[in-house]
Backbone as CSV, one residue per row, in Angstrom:
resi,resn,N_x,N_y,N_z,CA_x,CA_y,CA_z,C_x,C_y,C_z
1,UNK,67.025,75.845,90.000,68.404,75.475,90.341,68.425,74.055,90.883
2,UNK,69.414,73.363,90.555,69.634,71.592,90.996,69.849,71.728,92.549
3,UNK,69.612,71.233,93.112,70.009,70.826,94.944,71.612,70.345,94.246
4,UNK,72.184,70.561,95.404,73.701,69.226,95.386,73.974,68.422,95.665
5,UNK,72.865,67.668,96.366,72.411,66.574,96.684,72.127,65.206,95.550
6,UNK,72.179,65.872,94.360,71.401,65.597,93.238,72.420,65.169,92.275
7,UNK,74.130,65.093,92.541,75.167,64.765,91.608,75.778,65.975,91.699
8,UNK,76.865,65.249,90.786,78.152,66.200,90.438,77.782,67.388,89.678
9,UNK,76.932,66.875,88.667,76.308,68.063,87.683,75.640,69.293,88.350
10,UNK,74.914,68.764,89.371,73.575,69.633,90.461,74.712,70.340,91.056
11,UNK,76.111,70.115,91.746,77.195,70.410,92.346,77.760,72.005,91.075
12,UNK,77.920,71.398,90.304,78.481,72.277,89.487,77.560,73.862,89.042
13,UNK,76.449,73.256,88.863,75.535,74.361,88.586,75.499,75.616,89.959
14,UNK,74.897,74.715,90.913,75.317,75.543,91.963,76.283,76.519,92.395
15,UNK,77.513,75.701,92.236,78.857,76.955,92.135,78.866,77.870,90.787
16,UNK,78.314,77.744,90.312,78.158,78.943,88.580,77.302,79.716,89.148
17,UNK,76.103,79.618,90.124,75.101,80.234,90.796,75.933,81.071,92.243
18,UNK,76.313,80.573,92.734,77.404,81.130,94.218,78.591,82.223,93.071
19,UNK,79.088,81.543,92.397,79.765,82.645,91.733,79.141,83.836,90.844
20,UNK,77.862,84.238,90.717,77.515,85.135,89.973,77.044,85.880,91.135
21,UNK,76.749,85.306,92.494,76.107,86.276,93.319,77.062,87.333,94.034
22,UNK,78.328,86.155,93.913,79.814,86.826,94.500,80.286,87.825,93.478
23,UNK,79.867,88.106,92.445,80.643,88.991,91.167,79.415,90.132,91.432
24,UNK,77.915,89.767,92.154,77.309,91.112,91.763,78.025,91.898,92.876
25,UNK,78.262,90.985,94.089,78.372,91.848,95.337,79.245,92.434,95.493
26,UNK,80.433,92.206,94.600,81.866,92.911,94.229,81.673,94.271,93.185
27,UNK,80.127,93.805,92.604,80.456,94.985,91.953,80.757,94.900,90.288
28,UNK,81.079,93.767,90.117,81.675,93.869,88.421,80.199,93.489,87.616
29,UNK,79.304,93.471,88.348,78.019,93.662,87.169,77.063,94.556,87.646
30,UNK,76.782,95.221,86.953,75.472,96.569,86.858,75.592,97.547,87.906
31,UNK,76.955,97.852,88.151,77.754,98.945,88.609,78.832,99.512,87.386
32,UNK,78.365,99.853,86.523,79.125,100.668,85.417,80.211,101.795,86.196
33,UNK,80.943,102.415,85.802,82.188,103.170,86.348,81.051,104.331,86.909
34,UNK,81.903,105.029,87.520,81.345,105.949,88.585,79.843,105.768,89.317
35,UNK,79.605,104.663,89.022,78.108,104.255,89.984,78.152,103.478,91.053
36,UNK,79.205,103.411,91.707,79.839,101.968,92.383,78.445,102.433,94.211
37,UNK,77.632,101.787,94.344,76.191,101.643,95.195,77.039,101.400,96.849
38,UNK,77.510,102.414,97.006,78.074,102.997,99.115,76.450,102.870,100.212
39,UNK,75.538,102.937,99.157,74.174,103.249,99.879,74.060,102.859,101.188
40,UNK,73.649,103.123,102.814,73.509,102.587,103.624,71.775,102.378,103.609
41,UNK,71.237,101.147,103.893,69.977,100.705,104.204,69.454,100.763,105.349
42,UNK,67.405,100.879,105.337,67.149,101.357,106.549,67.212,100.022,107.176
43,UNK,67.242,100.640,108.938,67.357,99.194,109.444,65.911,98.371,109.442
44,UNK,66.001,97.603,109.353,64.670,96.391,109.361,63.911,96.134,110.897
45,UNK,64.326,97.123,112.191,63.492,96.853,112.817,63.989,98.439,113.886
46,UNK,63.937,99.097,113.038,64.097,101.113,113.479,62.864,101.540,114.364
47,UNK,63.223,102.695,115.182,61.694,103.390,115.431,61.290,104.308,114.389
48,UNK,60.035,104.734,114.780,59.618,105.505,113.342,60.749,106.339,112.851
49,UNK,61.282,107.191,113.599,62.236,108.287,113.595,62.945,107.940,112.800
50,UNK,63.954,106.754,113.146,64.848,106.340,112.712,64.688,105.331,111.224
51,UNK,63.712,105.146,111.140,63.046,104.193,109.892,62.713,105.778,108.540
52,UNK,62.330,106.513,108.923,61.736,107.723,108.611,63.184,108.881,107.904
53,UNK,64.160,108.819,108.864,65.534,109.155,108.363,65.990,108.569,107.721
54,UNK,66.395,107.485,107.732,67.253,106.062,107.041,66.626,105.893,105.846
55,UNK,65.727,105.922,105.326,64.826,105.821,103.946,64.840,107.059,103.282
56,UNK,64.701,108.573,103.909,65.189,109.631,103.120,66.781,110.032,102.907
57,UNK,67.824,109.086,103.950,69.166,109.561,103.375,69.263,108.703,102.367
58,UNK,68.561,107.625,102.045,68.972,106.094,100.981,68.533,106.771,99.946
59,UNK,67.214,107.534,100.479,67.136,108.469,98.945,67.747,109.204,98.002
60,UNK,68.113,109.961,99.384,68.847,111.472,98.897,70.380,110.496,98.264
61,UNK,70.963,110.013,98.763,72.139,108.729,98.359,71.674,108.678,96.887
62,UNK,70.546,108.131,96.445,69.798,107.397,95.302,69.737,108.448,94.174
63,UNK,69.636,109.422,94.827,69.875,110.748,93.598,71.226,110.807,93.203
64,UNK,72.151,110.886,94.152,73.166,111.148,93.964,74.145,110.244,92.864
65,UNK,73.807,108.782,93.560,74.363,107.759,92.439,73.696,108.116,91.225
66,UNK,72.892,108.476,91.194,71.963,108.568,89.568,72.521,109.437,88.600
67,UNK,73.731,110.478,89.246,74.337,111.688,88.719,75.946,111.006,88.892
68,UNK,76.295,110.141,89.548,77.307,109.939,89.543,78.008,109.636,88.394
69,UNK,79.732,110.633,88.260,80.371,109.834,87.035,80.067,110.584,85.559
70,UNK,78.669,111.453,85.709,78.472,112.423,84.170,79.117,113.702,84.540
71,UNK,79.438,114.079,83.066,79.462,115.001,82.921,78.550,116.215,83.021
72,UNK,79.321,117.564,83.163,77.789,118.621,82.925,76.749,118.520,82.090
73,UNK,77.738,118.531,80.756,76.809,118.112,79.630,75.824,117.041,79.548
74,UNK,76.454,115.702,80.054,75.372,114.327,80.115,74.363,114.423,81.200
75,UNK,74.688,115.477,82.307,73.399,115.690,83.793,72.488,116.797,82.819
76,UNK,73.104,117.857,81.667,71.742,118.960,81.518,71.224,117.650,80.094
77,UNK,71.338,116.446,80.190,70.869,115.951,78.707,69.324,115.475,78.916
78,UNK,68.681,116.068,78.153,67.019,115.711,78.046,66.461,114.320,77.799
79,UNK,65.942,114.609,78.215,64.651,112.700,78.001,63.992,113.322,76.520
80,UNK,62.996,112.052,76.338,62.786,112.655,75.280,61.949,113.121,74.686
81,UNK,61.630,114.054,73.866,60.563,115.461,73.855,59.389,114.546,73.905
82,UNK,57.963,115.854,74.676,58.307,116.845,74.589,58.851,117.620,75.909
83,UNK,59.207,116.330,76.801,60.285,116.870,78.016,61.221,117.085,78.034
84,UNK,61.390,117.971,79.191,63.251,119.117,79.340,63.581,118.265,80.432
85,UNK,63.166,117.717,80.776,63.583,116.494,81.784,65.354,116.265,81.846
86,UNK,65.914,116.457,83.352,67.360,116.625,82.961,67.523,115.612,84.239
87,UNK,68.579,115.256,85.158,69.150,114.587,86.156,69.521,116.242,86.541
88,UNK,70.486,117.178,85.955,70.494,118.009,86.743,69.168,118.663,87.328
89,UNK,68.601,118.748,86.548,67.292,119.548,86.729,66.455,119.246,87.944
90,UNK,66.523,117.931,88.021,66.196,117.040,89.462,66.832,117.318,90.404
91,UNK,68.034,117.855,90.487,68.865,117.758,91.500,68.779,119.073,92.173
92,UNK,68.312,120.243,91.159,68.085,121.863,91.409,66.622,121.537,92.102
93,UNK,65.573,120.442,91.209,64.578,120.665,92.353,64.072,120.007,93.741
94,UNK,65.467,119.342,94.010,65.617,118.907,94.836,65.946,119.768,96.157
95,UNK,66.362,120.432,95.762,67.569,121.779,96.511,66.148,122.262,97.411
96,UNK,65.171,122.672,96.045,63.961,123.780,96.278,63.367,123.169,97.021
97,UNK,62.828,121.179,97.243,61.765,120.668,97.687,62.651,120.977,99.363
98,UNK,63.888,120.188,99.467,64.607,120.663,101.230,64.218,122.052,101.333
99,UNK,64.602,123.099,100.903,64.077,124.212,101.733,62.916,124.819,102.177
100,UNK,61.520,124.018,100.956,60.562,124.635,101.110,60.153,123.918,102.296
101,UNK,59.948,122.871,102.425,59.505,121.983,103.408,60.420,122.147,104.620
102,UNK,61.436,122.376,104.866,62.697,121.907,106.040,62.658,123.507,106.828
103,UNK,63.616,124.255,105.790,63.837,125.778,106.022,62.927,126.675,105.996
104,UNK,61.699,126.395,105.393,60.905,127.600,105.173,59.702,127.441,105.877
105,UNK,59.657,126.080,106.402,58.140,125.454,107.629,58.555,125.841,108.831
106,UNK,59.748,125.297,109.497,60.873,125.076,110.766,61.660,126.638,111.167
107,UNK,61.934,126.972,110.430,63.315,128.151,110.817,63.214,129.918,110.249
108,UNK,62.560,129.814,108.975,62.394,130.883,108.038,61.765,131.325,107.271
109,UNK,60.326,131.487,107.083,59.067,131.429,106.535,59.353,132.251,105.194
110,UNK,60.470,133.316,105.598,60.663,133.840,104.805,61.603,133.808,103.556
111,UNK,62.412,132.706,103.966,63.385,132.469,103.267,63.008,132.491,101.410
112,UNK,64.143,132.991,100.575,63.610,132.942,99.580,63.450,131.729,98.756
113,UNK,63.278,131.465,97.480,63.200,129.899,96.845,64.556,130.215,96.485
114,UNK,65.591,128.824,96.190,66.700,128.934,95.800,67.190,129.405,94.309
115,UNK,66.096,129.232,93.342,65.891,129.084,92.346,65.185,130.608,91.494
116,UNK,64.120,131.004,92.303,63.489,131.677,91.542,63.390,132.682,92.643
117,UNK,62.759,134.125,92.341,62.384,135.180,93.227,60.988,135.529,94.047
118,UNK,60.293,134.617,93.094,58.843,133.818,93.771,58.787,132.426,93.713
119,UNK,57.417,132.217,94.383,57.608,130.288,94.488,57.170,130.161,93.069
120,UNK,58.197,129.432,92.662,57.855,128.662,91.135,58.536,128.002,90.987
121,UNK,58.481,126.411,91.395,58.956,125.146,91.964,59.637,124.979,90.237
122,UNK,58.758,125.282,89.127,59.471,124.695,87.978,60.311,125.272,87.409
123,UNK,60.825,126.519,87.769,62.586,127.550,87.818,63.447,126.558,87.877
124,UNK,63.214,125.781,88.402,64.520,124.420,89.081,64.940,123.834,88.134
125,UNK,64.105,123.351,87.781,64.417,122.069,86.432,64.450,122.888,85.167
126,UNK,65.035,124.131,84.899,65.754,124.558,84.081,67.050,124.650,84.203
127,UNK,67.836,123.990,83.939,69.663,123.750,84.157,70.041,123.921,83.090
128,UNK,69.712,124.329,81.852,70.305,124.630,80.625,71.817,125.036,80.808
129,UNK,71.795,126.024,82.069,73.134,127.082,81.955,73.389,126.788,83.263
130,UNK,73.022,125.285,84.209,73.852,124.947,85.015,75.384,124.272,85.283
131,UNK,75.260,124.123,86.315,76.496,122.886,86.403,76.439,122.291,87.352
132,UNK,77.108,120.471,87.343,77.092,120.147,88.260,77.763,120.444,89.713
133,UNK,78.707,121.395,89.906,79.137,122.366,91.121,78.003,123.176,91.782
134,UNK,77.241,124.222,90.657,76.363,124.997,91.374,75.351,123.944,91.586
135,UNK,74.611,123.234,91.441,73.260,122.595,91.618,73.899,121.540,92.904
136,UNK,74.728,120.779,92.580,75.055,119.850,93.412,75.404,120.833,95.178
137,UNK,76.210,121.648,94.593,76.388,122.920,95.714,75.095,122.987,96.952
138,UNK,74.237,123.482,95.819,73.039,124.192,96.529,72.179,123.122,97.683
139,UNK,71.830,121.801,96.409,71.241,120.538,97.180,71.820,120.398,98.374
140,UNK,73.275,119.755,98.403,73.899,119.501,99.940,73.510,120.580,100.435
141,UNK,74.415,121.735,100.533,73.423,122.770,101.339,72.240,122.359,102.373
142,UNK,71.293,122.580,101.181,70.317,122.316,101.938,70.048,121.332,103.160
143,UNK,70.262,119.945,102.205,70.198,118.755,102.903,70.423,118.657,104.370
144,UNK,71.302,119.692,104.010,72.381,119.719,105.701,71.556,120.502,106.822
145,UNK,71.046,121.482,106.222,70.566,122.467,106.619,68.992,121.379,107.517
146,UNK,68.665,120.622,106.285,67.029,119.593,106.963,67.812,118.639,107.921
147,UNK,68.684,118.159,108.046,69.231,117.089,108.474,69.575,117.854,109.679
148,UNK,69.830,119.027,109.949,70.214,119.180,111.211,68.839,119.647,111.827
149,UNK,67.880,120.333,111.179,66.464,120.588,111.540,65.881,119.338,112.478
150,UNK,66.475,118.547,111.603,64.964,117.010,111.929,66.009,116.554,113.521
151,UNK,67.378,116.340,113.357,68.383,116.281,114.560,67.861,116.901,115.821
152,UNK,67.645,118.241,115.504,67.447,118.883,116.861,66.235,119.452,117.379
153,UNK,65.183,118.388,116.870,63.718,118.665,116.599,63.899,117.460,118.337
154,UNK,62.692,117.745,119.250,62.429,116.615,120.119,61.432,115.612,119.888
155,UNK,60.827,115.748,118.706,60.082,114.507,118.427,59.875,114.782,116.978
156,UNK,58.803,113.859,116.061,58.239,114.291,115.140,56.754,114.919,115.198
157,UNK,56.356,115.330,116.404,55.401,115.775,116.512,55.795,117.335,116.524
158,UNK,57.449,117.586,116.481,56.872,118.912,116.056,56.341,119.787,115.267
159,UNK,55.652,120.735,115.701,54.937,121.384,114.475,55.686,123.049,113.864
160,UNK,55.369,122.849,112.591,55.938,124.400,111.957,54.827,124.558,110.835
161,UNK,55.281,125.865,110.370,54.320,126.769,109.049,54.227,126.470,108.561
162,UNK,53.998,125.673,106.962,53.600,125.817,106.093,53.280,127.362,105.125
163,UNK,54.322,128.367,104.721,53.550,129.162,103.920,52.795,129.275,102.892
164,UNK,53.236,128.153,102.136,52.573,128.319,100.971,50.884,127.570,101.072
165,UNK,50.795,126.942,101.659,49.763,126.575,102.638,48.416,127.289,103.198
166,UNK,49.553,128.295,104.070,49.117,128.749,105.443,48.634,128.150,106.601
167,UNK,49.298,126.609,106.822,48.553,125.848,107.704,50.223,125.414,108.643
168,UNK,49.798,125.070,109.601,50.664,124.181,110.134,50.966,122.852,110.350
169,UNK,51.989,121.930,110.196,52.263,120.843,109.509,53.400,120.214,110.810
170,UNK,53.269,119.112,110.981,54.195,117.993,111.995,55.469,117.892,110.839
171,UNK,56.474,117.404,111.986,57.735,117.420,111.233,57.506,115.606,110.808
172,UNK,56.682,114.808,111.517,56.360,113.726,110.469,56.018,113.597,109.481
173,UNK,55.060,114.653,109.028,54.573,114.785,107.796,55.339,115.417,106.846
174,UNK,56.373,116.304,107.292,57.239,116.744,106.142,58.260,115.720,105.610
175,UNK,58.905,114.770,106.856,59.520,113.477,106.231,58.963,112.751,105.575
176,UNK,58.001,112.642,105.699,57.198,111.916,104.644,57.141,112.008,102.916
177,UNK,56.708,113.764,103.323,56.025,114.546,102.012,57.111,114.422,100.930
178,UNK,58.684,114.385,101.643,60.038,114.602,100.986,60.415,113.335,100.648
179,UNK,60.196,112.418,101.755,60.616,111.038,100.851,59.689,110.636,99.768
180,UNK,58.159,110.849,99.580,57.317,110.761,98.607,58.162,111.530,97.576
181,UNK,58.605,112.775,97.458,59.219,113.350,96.663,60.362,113.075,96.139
182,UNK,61.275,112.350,96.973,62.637,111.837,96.305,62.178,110.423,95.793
183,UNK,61.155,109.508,95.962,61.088,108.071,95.375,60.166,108.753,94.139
184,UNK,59.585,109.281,93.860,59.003,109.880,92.605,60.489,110.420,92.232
185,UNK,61.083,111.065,92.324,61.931,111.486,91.125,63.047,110.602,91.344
186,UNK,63.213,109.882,91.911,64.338,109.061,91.464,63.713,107.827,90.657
187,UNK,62.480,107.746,90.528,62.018,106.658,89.316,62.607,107.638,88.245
188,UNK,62.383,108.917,87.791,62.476,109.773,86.859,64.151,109.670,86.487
189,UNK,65.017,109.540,87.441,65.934,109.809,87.237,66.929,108.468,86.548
190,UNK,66.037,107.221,86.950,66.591,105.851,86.672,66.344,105.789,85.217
191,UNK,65.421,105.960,84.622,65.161,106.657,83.335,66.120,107.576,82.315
192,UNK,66.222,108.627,83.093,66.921,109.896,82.633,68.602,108.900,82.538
193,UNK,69.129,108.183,83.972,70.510,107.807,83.721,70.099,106.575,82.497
194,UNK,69.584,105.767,82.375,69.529,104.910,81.146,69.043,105.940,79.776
195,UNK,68.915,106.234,79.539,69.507,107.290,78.451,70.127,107.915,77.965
196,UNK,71.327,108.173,78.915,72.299,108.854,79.041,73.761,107.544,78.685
197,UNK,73.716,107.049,79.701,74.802,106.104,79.186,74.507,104.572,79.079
198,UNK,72.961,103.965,79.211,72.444,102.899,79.685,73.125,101.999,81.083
199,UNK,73.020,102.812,82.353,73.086,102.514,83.181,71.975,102.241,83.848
200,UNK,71.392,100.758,84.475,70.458,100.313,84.849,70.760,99.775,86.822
201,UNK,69.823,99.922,87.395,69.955,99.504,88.967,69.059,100.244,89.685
202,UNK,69.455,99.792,90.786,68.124,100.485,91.888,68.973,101.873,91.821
């Protein structure tokens, strides 16, 4: 880029540069209809806690835009063989990863999987005969359900079950385990939405 220091020309370029940064931040480029990016960011100088929350709601956010704006039909639409790979399908095993880790370590060992009648994490990502009401349903749910867990926890050192395990596990390590889990499938899902309607972005 020219300095403006440098002439009228260096002047001009510059404002063609100030004006494209002002059109992303509005929104009229690589925000296609129903993707419009509300995301709140973590703060840049948080305690763990708060660095640790703020990066799994940007997540859980990050799924959500990724589904934003389709239809049922375009969330159960496949990647391409020989994967069943769906955005809904992500979003059902999303539901399963909050409870196993949140509800079923913390509160309810027993609780069942949302999905299936035994643990079988890959029940989820069959949405053939979903919709986005029931799946989207279930996820919040949950979410709410971890979000008030981790709230009224007094540190992250607390500890809960693990069943499938059988070990016991810090509530640091489950924020963790889940944000590892939502930045893996939301690469999957940035994918899945550019296939669908070629929508590209974080």
């Amino acid at each position: 880029m020219t300095k403006e220091t440098e002439g009228t020309e260096g002047t001009e370029e510059l404002g063609d540069v100030e004006e494209f940064v002002e059109i992303v931040e509005i929104g009229e480029i690589g925000e296609p209809e129903g993707t419009h990016d509300d995301r709140v960011g973590p703060p840049h100088r948080g305690t763990e806690r708060e660095t640790l929350r703020a990066f799994l709601d940007y997540h859980r956010a990050t799924l959500a835009m990724k589904c934003a704006g389709l239809t049922d039909e375009e969330l159960r639409r496949r990647s391409m063989p020989p994967s069943t790979l769906t955005l809904l399908g992500l979003v059902r095993h999303m539901a399963e990863v909050e409870r196993a880790w949140f509800r079923r370590v913390f509160e309810d060992h027993d609780a069942p999987m949302v999905w299936s009648k035994e643990i079988d994490f890959q029940a989820a990502y069959d949405a053939s005969a979903s919709t986005r009401a029931e799946a989207f349903g279930a996820w919040e749910a949950e979410v709410e359900t971890s979000r008030r867990i981790e709230r009224e926890a007094e540190s992250l050192d607390l500890v809960g079950h693990q069943p499938r395990w059988d070990e016991e596990v810090s509530l640091r390590m489950v924020m963790v385990h889940v944000l590892l889990e939502y930045g893996r499938h939301n690469g999957h899902a940035d994918l899945l939405r550019e296939g669908v309607d070629g929508t590209v972005g974080a």
